[in-house]
C-alpha positions, 0 to 999 in steps of 0.5 A: 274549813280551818286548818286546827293545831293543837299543841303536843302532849307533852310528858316527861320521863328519865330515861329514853323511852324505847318506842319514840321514833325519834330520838334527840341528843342535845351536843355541845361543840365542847362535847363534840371535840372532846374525848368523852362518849357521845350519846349511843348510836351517834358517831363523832367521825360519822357526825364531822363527816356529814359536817354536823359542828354542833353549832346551835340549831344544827340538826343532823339526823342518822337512822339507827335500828329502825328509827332516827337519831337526832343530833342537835346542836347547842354551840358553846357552853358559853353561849347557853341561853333559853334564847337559843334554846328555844330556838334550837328546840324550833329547829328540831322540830321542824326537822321531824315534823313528819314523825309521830312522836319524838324524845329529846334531853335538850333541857337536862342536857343544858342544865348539866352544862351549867346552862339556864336552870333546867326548869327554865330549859323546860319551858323553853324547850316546850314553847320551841317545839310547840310553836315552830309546829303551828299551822293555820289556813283553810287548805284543802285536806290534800294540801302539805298543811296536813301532813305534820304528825307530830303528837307526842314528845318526851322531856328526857332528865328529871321528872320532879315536881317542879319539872312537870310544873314548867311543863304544864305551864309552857303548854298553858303558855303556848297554848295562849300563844296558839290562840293569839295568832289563830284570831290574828290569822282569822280573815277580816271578814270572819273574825268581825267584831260580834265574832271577835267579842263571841270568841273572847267571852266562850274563852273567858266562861272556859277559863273562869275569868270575869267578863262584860260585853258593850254593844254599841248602845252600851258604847253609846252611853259610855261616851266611847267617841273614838271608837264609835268615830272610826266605827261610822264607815262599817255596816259591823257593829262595835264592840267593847269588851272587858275582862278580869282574872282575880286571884284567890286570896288578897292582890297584890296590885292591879294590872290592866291590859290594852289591846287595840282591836281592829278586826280589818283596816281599810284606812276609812276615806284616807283609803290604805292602797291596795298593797298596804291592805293585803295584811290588814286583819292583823290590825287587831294583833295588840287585842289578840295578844291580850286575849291570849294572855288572859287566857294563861292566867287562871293556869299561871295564877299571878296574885295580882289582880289583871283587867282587860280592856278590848276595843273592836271594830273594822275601819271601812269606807261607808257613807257616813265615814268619820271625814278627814277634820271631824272632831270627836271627843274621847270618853275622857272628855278630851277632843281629837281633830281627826286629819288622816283617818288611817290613824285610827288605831290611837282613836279608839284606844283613847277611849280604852285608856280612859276607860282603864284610868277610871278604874285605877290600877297601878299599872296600865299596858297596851299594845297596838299595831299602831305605826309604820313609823316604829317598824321603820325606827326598828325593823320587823322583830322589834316592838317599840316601849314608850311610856311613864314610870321608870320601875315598871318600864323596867319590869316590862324590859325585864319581862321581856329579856325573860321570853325573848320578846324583844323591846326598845325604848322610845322617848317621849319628849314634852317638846314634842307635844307641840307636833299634834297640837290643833288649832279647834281640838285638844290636839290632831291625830297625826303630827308632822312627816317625822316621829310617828311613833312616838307622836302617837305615844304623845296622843295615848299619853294624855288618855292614861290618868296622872299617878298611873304607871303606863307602857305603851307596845307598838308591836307594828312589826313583830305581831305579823310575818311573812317567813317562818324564823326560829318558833315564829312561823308565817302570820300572826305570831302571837307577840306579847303573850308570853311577855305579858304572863311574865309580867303579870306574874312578876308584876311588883306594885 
């Protein structure tokens, strides 16, 4: 059975609640040093002698009349971000994990030090807490996984309206998060693509969002020869999924959303070795991450229209495998020579883009675990950003200084579309032994409709880990859910 996470419940009061037992003081290395009065119950000798510096992340904790004081530091006034609050609010709770319920003033702490807004304090100290929490596996109940209690934490400092709103939120948002990695994590063989797309339309009759459902004669009729090429080796039927969060009132704009959905990777005939496989049921992380975030809408209500688009299916070895030289031909009418049948990903997204472009939104986005290549141009935590539209690939930039979801721009040069020209296709899956990221941004290029905003994410790296960092922990770590809600709610047309 699967081990379940539900996220704290969250409240907020003014003043410290005496039955916590834990209790988290947020210091500052200038409060530390200085001469005022620190929190009651710690001591600054006390503190310095355990080599407690207040730098950020730094967790000391003293037990103090029958419960545990937590000093927890912020470094320097300075340095303040929601970054390093969200991380240092990670730290803590895995230092407490084992207690019950915990009490803590990090965000009022910060805003009085001229830090980020405590509104924006709040919600990252919500997502911190909350998602360094998360566990998932199929242990057996005696295993360590089970041993977490933490259930109930207090935001100490104001308790407006608009403060319980950031909380509500960030609960929202850690919760589209949770869902995320729990698809992610979910083994390829569970999480098959019927299961996949069962999951996505209970979310979506949960959360009141629009929903449509291919089968595979529906993907049939609609053309969808990417996705039913990589589809041919599995005895797992394809699916294609849409969605659609519409607001009340007038849009402002259309959004559409593109995940890769693989379910497991096996490379088809262009086998993966067996090391390269190990990890392959995150393959399906960009449509994760779009589920998750489709999830928060309804909650965070932005005003302009968002649409889904969810290409699923397995890459496997059966007898009718699409072979390496076979050409398909895209939902778009173009033609694809297929010559490495592990760059699948790029295959069925073509049909997706095309599918996206037909409705004409103003802006399109898709994230896929696409290619080795971009985790070696920026290592693990870093998603590569490619696409047209210089305003909104710095609205997509922008979003993603906000959550901390980080991004770096890629070229998309014309000279290089030469490198996946085919001698009897449009073009070829693969190009040459170098850019293979951005190759493959080429190759989705040409499926998104001219006149169409578009950035493409290959989250190759940070959609999966395999340690526990700040709020990230080991697995799937739901990259781009927060980066997408911000976008959609300050998407500007």
């Amino acid at each position: 059975m699967t081990t379940t996470f539900s996220v704290p419940k969250f409240s907020t009061a003014r003043r410290f609640p005496a039955r916590s037992e834990v209790v988290a003081h947020g210091i500052t290395t200038a409060w530390l040093d200085g001469d005022s009065a620190l929190p009651s119950g710690l001591d600054r000798a006390d503190l310095l002698r355990l080599g407690f510096t207040a730098k950020a992340g730094q967790i000391q904790i003293v037990p103090v009349d029958g419960r545990l004081l937590a000093a927890v530091g912020l470094g320097d006034l300075e340095s303040l971000s929601n970054d390093s609050l969200r991380q240092t609010a990670a730290a803590l709770s895995r230092a407490v994990r084992g207690q019950r319920s915990l009490a803590t003033d990090l965000a009022s702490v910060v805003a009085a030090a001229a830090g980020p807004a405590e509104v924006e304090g709040v919600a990252a100290v919500v997502e911190g807490l909350s998602l360094a929490l998360y566990r998932f596996g199929y242990q057996s109940t005696e295993s360590s996984v089970h041993s977490d209690k933490l259930t109930r934490i207090v935001l100490v400092g104001s308790t407006s309206a608009n403060t319980r709103a950031a909380v509500e939120r960030a609960v929202a948002v850690t919760r589209g998060v949770t869902l995320a990695r729990d698809l992610v994590n979910e083994p390829g063989g569970s999480l098959t693509p019927p299961k996949f797309a069962n999951r996505v339309r209970r979310m979506a009759r949960d959360r009141g969002l629009t929903f449509k459902v291919m089968d595979e004669a529906a993907i049939r009729r609609a053309r969808m020869g990417g996705l039913l090429g990589v589809n041919r080796g599995s005895t797992q039927p394809p699916r294609f999924v849409e969605l659609t969060y519409t607001p009340e009132g007038r849009s402002k704009g259309t959004l559409a959303l593109v995940g890769k959905g693989l379910t497991f990777d096996a490379g088809g005939l262009s086998i993966k070795s067996g090391q390269g496989m190990m990890d392959m049921k995150m393959d399906m992380g960009g449509a994760a991450a779009v589920v998750g975030a489709m999830s928060v809408l309804p909650s965070v209500a932005p005003q302009c229209k968002v649409r889904a688009y969810l290409p699923m299916t397995d890459n496997m070895l059966g007898g009718d495998a699409t072979r390496p030289g076979d050409v398909l031909t895209i939902r778009n009418g173009k033609t694809i020579e297929v010559l490495n049948t592990d760059a699948e990903g790029r295959l069925i997204l073509a049909d997706a883009l095309s599918v996206a472009s037909e409705a004409k939104p103003d802006a399109v986005v898709d994230l896929a675990t696409l290619t080795g290549a971009c985790m070696v141009a920026l290592g693990p935590s870093i998603a590569g950003l490619m696409g047209r539209g210089d305003g909104f690939l710095q609205q997509v930039e922008a979003s993603s200084s906000r959550t901390g979801e980080r991004v770096w721009r890629l070229p998309l040069p014309d000279d290089y579309r030469c490198m996946i020209e085919s001698p009897v296709a449009d073009m070829k899956n693969i190009g040459g032994s170098y850019g293979g990221a951005i190759t493959a941004g080429l190759l989705l290029g040409e499926f998104v409709a001219e006149g169409i905003d578009w950035a493409h994410l290959d989250i190759a790296g940070p959609a999966f880990t395999d340690s526990d960092e700040a709020e990230v922990v080991r697995g799937g770590t739901g990259f781009g859910v927060r980066l997408l809600v911000d976008l959609a709610t300050s998407f500007a047309v």
